[in-house]
N, CA and C of each residue as an Amber inpcrd file, in Angstrom:
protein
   702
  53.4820000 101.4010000  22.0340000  52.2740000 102.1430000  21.6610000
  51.9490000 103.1880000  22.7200000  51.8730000 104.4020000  22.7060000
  51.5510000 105.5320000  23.5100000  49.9530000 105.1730000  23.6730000
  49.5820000 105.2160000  24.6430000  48.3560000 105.6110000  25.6190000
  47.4810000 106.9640000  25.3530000  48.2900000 107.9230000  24.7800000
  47.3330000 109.0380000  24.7280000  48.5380000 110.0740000  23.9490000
  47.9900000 110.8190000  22.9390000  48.7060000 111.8300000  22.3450000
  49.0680000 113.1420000  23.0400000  48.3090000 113.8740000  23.7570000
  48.8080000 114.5180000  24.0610000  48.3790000 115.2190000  25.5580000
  48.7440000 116.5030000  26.8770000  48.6600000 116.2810000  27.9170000
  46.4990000 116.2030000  27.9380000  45.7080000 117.0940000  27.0660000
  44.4190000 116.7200000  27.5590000  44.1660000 115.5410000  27.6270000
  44.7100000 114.0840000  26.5590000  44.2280000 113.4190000  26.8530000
  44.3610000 112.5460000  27.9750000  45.8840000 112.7120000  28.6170000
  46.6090000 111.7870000  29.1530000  45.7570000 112.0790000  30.8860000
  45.3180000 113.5630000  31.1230000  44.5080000 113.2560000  32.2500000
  43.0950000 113.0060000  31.9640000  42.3000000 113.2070000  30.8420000
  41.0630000 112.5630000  30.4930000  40.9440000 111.1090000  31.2160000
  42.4300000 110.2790000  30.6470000  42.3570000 109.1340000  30.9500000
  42.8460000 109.0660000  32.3270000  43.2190000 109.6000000  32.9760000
  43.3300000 109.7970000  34.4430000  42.2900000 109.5600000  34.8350000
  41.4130000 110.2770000  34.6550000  39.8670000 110.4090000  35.3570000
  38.9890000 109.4330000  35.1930000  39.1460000 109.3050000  34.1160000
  38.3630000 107.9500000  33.4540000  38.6900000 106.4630000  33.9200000
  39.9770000 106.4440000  34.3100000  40.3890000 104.9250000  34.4160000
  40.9350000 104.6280000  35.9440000  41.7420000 105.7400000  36.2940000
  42.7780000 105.7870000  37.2110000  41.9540000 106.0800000  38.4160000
  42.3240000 105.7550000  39.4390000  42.0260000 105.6680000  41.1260000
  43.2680000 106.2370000  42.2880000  43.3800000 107.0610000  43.0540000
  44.4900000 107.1610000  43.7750000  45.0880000 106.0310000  44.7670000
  44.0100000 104.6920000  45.1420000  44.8590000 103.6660000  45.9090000
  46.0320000 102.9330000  44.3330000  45.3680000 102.9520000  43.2750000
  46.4710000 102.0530000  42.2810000  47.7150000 103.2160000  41.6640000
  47.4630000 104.7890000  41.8770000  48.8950000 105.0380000  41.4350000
  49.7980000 105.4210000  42.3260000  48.9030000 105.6820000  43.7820000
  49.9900000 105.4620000  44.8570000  50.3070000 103.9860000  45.1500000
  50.1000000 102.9910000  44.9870000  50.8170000 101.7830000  44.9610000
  52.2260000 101.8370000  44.1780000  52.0720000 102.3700000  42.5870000
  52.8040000 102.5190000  41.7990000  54.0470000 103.2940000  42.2750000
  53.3050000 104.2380000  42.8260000  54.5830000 105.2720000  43.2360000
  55.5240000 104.7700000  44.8160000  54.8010000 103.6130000  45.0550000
  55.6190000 103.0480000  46.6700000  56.2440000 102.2520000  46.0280000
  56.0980000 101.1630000  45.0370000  56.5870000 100.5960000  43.9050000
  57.9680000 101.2960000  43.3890000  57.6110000 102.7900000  43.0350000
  58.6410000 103.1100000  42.3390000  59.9630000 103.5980000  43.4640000
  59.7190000 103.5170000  44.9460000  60.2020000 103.8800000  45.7890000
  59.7890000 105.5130000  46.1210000  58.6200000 106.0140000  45.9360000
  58.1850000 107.2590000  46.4650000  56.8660000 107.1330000  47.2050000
  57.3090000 107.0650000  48.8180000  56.7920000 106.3940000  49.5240000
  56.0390000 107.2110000  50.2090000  56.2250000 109.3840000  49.8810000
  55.5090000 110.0140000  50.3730000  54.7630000 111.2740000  49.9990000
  53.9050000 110.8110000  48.6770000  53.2700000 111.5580000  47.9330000
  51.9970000 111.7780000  47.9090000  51.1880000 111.2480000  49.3520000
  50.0050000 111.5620000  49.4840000  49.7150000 112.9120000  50.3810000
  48.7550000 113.6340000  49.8340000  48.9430000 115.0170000  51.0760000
  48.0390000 114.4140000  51.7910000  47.3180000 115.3880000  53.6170000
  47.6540000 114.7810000  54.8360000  45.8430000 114.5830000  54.1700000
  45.1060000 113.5810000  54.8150000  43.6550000 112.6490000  54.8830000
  42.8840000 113.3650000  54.9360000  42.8180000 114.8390000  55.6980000
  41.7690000 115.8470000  55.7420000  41.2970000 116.6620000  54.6680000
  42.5220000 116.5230000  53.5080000  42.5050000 117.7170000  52.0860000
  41.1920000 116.2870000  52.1230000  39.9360000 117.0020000  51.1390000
  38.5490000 116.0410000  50.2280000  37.9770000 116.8120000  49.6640000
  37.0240000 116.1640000  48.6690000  36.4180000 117.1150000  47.9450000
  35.7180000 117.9600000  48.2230000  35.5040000 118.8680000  48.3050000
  34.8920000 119.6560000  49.0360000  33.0000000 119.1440000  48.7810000
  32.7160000 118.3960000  47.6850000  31.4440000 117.7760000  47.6970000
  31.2380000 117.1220000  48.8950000  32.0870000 116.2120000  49.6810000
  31.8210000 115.5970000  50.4860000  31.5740000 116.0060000  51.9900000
  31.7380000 117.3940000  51.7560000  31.3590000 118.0700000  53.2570000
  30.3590000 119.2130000  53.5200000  29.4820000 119.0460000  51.9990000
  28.1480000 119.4740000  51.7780000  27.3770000 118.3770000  51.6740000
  26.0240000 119.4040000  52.4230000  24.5290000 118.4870000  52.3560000
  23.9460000 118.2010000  51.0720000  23.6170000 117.0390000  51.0710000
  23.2170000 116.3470000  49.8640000  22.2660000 117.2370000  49.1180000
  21.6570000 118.1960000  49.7430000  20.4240000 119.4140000  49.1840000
  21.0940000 120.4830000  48.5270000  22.8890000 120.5180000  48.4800000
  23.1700000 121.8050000  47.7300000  23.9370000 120.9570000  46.0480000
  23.7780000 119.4670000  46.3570000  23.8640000 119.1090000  45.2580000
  23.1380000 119.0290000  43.8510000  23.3750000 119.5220000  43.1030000
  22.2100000 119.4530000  41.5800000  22.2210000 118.3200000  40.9010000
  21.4130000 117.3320000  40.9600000  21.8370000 115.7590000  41.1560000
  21.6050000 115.8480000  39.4570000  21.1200000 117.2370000  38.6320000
  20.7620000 116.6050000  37.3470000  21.9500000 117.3270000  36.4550000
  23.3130000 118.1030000  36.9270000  24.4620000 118.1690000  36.6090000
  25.7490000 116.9480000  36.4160000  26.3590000 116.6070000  35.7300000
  26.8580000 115.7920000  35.1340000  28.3250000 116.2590000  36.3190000
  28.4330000 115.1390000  37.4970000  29.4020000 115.2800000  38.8050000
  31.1900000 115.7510000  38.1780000  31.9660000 116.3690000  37.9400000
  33.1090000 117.0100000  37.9370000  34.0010000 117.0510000  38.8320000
  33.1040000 117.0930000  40.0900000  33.7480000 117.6450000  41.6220000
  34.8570000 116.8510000  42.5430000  34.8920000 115.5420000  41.7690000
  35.2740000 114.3670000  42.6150000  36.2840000 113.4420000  42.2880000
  36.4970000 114.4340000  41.2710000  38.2840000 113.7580000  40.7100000
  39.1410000 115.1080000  40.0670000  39.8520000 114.9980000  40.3860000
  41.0970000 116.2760000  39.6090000  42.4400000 115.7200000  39.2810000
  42.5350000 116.2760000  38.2440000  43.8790000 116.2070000  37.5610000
  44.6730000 116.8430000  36.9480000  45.8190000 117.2760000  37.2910000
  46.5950000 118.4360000  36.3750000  47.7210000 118.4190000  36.7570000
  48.4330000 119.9650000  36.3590000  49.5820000 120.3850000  36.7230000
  49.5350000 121.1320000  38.1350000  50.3390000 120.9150000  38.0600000
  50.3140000 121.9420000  40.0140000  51.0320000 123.4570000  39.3620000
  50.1810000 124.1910000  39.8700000  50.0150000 125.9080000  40.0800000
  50.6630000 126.3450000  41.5810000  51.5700000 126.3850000  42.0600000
  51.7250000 125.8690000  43.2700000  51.5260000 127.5600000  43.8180000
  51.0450000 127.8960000  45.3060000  50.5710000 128.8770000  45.5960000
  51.3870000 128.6560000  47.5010000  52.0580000 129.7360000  47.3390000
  52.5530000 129.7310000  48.9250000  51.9280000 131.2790000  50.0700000
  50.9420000 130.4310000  50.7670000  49.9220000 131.8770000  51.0700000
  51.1600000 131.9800000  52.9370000  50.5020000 133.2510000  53.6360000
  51.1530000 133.6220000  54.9840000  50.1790000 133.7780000  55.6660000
  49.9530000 133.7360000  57.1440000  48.9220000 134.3630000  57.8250000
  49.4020000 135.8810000  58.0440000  48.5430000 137.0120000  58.2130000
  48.8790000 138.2470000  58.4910000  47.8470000 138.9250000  59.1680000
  47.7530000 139.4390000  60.1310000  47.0370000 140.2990000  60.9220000
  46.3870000 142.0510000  61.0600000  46.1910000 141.8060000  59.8070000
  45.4790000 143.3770000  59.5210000  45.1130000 143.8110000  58.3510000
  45.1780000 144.8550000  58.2140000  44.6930000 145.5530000  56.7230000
  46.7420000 145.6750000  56.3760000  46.9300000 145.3800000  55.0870000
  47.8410000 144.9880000  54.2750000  47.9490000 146.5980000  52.8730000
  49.1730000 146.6020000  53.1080000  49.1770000 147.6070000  51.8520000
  48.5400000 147.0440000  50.5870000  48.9100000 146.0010000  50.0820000
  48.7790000 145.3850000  49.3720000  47.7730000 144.0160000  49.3900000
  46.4280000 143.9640000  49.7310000  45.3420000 142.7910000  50.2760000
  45.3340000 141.9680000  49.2100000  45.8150000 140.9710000  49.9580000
  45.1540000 139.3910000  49.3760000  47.3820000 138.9030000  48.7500000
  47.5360000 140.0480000  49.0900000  49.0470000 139.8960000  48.2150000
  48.8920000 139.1350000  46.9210000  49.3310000 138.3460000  46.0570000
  49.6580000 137.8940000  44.6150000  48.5280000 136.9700000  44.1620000
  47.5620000 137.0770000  45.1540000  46.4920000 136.3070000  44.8000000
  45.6730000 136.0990000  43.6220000  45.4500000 137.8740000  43.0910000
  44.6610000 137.7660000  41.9770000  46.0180000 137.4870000  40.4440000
  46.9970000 137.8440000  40.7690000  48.3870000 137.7510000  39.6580000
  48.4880000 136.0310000  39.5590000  48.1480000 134.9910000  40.9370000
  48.1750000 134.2050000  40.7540000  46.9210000 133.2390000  39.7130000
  45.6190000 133.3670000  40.1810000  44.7310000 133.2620000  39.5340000
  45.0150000 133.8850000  37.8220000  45.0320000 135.1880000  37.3650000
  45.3380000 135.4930000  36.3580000  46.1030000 134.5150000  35.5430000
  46.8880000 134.0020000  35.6490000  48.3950000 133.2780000  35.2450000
  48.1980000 131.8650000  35.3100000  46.4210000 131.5440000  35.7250000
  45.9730000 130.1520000  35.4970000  45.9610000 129.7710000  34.0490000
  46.4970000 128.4400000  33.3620000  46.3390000 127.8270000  32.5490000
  45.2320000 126.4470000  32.3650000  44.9990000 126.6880000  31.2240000
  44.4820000 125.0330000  31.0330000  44.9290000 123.5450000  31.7570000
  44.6240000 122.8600000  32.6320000  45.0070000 121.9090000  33.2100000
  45.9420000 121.6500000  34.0230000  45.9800000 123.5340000  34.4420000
  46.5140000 123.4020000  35.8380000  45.7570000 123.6640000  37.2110000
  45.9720000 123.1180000  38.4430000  45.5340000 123.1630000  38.9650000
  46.3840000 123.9280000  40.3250000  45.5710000 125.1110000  40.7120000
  45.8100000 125.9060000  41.8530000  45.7480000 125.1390000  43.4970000
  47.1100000 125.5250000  43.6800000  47.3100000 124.2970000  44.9330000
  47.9040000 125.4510000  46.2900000  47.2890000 125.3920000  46.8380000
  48.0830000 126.6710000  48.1870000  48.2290000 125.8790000  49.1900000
  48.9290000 126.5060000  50.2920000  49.0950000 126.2060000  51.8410000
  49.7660000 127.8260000  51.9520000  50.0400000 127.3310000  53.6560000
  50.8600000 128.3170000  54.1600000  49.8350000 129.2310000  55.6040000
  48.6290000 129.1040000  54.5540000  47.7910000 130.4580000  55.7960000
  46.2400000 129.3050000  56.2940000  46.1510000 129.6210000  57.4910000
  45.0980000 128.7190000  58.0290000  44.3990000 129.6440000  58.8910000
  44.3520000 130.6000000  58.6480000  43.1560000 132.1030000  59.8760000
  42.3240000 132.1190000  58.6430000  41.9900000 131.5210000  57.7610000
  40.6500000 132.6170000  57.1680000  40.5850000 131.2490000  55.8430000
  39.2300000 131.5720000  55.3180000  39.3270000 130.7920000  53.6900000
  40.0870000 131.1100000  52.9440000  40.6920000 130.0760000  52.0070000
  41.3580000 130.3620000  50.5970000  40.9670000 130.0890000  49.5910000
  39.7810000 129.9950000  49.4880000  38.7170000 129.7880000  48.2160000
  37.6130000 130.4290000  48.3920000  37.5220000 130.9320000  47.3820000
  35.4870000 131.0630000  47.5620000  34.9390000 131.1290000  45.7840000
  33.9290000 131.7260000  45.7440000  33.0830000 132.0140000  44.4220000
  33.7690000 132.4770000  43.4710000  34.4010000 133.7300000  43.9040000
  34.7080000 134.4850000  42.6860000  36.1560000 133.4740000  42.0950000
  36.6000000 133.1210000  43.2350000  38.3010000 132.4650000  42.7970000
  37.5460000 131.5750000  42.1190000  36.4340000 130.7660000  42.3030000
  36.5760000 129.4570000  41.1980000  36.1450000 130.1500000  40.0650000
  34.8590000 131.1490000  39.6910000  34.7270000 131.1180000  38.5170000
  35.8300000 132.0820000  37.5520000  36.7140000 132.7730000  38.1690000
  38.0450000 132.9660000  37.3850000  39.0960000 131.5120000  37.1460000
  39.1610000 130.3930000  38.1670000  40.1600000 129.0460000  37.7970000
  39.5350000 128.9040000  36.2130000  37.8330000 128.2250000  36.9150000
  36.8590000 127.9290000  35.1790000  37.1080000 128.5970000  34.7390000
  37.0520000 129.6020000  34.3280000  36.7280000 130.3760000  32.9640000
  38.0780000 130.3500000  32.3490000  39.2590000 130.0260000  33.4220000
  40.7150000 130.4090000  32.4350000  40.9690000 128.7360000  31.8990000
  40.1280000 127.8910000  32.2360000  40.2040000 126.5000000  32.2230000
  41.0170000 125.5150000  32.5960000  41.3280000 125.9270000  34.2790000
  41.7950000 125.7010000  35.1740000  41.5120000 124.3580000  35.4510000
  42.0740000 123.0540000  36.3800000  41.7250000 121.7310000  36.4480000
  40.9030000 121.7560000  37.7890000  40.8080000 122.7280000  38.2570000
  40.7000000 122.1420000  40.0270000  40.8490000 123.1530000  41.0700000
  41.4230000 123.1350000  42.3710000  41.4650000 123.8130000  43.3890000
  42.0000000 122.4370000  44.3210000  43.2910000 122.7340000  45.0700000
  43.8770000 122.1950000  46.4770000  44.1860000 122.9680000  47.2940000
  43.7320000 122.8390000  48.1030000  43.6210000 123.8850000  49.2700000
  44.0040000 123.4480000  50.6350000  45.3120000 123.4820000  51.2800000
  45.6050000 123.2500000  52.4780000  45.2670000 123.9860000  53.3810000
  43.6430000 124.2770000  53.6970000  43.0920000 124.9460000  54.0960000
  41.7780000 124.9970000  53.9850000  40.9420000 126.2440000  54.3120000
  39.0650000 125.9650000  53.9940000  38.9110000 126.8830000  52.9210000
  37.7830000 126.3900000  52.1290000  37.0840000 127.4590000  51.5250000
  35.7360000 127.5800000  51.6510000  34.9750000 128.5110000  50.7010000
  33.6630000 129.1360000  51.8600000  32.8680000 129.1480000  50.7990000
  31.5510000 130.2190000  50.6280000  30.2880000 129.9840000  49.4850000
  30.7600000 128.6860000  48.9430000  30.1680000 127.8030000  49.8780000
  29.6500000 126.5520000  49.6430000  29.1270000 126.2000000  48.8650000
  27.8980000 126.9640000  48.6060000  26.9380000 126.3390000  47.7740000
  27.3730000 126.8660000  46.1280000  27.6410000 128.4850000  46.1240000
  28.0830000 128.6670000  45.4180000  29.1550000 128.1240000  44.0940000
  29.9470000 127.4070000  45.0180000  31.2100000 127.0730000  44.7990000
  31.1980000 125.7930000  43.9460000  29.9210000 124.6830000  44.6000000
  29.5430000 123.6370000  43.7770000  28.5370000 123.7870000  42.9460000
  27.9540000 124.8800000  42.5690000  27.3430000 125.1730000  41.7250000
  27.5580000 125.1270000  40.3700000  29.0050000 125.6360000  40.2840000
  30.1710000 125.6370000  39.1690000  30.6000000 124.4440000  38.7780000
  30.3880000 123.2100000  39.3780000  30.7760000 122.0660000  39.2760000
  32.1960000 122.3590000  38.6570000  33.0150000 122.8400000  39.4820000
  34.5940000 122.6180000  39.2320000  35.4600000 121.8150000  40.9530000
  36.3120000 121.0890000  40.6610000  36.7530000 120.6490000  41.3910000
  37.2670000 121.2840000  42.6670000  37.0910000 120.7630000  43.6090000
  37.7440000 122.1690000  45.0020000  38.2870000 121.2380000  46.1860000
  39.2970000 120.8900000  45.9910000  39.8920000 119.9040000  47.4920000
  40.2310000 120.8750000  48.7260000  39.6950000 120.6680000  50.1050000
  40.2790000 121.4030000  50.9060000  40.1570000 120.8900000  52.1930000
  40.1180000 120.8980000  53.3420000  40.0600000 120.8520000  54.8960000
  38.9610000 121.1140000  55.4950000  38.3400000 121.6510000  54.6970000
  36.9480000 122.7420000  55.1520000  35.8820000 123.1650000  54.8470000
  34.8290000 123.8280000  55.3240000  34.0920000 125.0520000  54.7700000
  34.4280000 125.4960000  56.0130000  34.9210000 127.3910000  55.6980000
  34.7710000 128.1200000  57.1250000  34.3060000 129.7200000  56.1430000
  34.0320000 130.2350000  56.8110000  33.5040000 131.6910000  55.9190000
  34.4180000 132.7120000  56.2310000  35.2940000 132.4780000  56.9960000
  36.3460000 133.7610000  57.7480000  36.8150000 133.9830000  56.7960000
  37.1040000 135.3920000  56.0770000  37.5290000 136.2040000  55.1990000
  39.0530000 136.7190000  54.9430000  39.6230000 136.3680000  54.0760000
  41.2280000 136.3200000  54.0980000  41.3320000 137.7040000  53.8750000
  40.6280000 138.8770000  53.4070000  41.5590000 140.0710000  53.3670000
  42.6780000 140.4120000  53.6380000  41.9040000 140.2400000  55.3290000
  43.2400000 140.6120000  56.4510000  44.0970000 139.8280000  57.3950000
  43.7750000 138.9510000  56.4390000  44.2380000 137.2360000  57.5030000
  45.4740000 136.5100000  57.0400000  45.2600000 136.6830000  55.0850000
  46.1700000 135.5720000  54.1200000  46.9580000 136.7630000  53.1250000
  48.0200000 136.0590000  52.9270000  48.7640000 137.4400000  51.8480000
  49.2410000 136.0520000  51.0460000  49.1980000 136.0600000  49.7990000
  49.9740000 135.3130000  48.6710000  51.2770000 135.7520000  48.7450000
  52.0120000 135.3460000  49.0890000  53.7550000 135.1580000  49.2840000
  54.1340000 135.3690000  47.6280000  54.2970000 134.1170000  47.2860000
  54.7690000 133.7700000  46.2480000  53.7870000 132.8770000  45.3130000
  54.3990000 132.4100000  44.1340000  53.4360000 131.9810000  43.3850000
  54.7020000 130.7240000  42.0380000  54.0400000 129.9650000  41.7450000
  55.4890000 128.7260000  41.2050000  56.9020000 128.6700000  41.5620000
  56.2880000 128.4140000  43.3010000  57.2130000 127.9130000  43.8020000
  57.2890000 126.7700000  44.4550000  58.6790000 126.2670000  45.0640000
  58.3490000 125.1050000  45.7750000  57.2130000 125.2660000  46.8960000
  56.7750000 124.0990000  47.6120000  55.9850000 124.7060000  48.2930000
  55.6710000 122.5300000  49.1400000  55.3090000 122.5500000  50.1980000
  54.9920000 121.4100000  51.0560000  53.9480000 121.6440000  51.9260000
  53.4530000 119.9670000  51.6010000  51.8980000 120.1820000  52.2310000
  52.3670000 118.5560000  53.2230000  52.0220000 118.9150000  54.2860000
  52.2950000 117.4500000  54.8790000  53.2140000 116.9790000  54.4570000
  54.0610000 115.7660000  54.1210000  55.1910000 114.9130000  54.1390000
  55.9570000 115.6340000  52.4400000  55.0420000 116.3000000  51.7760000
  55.1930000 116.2990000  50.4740000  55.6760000 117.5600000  49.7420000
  56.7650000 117.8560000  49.5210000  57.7180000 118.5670000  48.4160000
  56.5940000 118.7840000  46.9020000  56.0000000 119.6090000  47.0160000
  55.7330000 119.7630000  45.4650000  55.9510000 121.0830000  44.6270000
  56.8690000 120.9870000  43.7010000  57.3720000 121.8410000  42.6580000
  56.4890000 121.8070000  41.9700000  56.2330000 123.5860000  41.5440000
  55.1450000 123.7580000  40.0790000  55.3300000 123.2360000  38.9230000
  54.5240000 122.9540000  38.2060000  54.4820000 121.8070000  37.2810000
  54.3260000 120.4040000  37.6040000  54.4700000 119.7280000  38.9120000
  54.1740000 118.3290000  38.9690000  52.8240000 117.8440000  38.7940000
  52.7420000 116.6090000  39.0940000  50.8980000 116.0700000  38.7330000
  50.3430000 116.2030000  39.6310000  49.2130000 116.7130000  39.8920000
  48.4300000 116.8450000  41.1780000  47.3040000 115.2960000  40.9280000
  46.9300000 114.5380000  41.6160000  45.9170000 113.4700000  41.1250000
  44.8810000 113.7760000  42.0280000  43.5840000 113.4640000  42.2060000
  42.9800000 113.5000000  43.7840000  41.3120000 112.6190000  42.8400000
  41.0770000 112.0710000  44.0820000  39.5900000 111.3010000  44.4220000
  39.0720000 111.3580000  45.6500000  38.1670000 110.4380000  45.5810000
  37.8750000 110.5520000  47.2770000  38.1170000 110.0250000  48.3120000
  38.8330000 109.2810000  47.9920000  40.0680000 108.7860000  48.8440000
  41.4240000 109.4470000  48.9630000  41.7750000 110.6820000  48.4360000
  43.0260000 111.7490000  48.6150000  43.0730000 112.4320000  47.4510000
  44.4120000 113.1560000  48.0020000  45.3200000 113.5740000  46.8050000
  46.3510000 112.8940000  46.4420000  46.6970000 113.1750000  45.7860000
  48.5190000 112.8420000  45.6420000  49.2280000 113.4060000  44.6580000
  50.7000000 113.3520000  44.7170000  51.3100000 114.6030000  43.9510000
  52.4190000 113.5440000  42.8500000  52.3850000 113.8240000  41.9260000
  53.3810000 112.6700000  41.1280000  54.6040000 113.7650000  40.5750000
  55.8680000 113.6260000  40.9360000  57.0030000 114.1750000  40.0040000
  56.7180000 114.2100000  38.3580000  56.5330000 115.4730000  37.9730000
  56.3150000 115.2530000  36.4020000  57.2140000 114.2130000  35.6810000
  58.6070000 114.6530000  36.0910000  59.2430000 113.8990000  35.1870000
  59.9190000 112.4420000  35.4760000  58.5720000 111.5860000  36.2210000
  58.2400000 110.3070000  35.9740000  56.2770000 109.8290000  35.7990000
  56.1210000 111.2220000  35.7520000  54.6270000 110.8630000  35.6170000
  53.9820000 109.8600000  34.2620000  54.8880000 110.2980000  33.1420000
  54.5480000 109.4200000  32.0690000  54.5720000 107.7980000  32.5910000
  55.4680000 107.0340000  32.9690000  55.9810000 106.0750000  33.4800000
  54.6560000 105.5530000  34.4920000  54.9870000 106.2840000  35.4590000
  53.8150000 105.8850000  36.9750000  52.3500000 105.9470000  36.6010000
  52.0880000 106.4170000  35.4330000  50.6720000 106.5290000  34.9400000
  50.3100000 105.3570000  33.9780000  51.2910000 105.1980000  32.9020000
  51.5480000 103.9850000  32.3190000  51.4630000 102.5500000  32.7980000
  52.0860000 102.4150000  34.1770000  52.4690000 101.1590000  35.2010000
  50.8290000 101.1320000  35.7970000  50.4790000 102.6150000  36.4740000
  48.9740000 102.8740000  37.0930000  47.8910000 101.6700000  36.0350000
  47.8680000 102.2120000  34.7640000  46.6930000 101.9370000  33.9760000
  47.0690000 100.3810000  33.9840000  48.1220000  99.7580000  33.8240000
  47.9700000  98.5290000  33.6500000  47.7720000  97.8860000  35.0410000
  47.8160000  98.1480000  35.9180000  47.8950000  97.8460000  37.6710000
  45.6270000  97.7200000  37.6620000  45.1180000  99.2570000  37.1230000
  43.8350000  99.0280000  37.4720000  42.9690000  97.9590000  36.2820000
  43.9570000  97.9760000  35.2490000  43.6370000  96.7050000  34.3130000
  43.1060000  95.4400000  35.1330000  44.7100000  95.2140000  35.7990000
  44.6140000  93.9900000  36.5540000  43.7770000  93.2700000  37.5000000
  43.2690000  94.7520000  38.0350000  42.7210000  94.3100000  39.8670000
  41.3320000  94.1170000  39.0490000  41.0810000  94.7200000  38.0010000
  39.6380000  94.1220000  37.3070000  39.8510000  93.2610000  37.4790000
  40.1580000  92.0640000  36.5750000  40.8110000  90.7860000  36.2910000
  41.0110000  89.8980000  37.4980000  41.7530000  90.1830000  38.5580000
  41.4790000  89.4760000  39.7680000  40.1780000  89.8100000  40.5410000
  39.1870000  90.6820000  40.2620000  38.0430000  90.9790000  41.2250000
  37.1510000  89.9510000  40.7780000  37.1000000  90.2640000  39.1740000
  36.4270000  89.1050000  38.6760000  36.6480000  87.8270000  38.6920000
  38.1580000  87.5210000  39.0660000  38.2930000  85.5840000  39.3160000
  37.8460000  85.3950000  40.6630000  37.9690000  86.6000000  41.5640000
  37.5150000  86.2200000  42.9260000  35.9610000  86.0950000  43.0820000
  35.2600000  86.7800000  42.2100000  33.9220000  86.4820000  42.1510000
  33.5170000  85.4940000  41.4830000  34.4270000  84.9270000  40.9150000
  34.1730000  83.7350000  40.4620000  34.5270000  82.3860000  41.4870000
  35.1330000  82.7280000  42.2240000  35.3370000  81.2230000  43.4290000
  36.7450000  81.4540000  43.5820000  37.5910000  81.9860000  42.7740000
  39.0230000  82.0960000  43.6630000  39.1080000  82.7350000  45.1370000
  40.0700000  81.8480000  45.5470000  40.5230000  82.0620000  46.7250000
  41.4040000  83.7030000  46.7190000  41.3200000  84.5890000  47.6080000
  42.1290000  85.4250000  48.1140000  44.0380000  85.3460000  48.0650000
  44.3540000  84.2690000  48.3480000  45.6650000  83.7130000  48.5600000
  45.7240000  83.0910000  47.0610000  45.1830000  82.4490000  46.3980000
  45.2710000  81.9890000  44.9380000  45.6010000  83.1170000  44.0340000
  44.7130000  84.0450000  44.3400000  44.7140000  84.6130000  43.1600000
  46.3090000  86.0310000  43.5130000  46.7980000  85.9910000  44.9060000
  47.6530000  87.3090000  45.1320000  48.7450000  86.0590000  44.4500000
  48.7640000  84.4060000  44.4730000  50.1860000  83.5030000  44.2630000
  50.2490000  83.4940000  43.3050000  48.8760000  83.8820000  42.0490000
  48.7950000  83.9400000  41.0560000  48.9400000  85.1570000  40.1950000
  48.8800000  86.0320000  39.9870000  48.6820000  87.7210000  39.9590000
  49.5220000  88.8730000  40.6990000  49.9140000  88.5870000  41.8080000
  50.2350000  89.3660000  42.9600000  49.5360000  90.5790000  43.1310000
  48.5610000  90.6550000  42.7860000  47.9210000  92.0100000  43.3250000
  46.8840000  91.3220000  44.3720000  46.2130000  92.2250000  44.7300000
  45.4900000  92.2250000  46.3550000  45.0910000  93.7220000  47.2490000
């Protein structure tokens, strides 16, 4: 029996069900032991003051899921024939439930206002950013997802050039080719090979099935050691 017909639903139910400690288990399980990017990428909600939050907006910000848009930025030192290099060609060329993922340049932000409300409007999943982004407040205003390192306001004009754009590209320990799964909460990111994502998502949902199931026997009087001799999860 399939889980979900087709890709909107299959990350709907991502979001809805799934956690990044149970499908990186899955994926150490499956022997891919290094698909988390490095502890500092977070939501970018979590490094704003609780006062730029709109507590009566329905939260978005704090889970993402998609395809990887993969974005390979440079640092550069001046005014550029060409400013911002492939940046806006990249944005343009956003799809539905993908999600824009960069590294490469760390002198200046790689996000701000205008980039998210072009991701939204093309109905983009998100923002990963191996790096900072800036209009803060702005930025969560939109209630669209924004993972990054930062808030810094330094201005990429003359700082960041877009290299390239769906290409390979590595963030910390992690190889990710455009098109793979990007996952993230607030406990990380992580990057899943598309073509075992069906599988590792499948194994995922029945894994957070489970740990229900043992949370609740443990609140019921099972022992810790009973229930991993019984279950093996823990």
């Amino acid at each position: 029996m399939e889980l979900w017909s087709n890709e909107e639903e299959m990350f709907e139910l991502m979001k809805e069900k799934l956690y990044t400690p149970v499908v990186g288990d899955i994926l150490d399980k499956a022997g891919y032991c290094h698909q988390f990017l490095p502890a500092n990428i977070r939501p970018l909600e979590t490094m704003a003051p609780s006062s730029f939050i709109d507590a009566t907006v329905p939260d978005k910000r704090m889970k993402i899921a998609g395809y990887a848009c993969t974005v390979l930025e440079c640092d550069v030192y001046g005014e550029q024939k060409k400013p911002f290099g492939y940046m806006t060609e990249a944005l343009d060329q956003l799809k539905p439930n993908e999600v824009y993922i960069a590294t490469g340049a760390h002198n200046s932000a790689l996000w701000g206002e205008l980039l998210t409300a072009t991701a939204r409007t093309r109905g983009a999943a998100g923002a990963v950013l191996d790096g900072y982004s800036r209009d803060t407040p702005q930025v969560l205003e939109q209630n669209f997802p924004v993972f990054c390192t930062g808030c810094w306001a330094q201005d990429s004009s003359i700082r960041s050039y877009v290299r390239e754009v769906r290409c390979p590209i590595e963030i910390g320990q992690v190889v990710i080719q455009n098109g793979d799964v990007v996952f993230g909460d607030i406990d990380g990111v992580l990057i899943i090979p598309r073509s075992i994502a069906p599988e590792i998502l499948k194994e995922a949902l029945i894994k957070a099935a489970g740990e229900k199931h043992v949370r609740k026997e443990i609140e019921n009087g099972m022992s810790a050691t009973e229930a991993f001799e019984k279950y093996g999860i823990l």
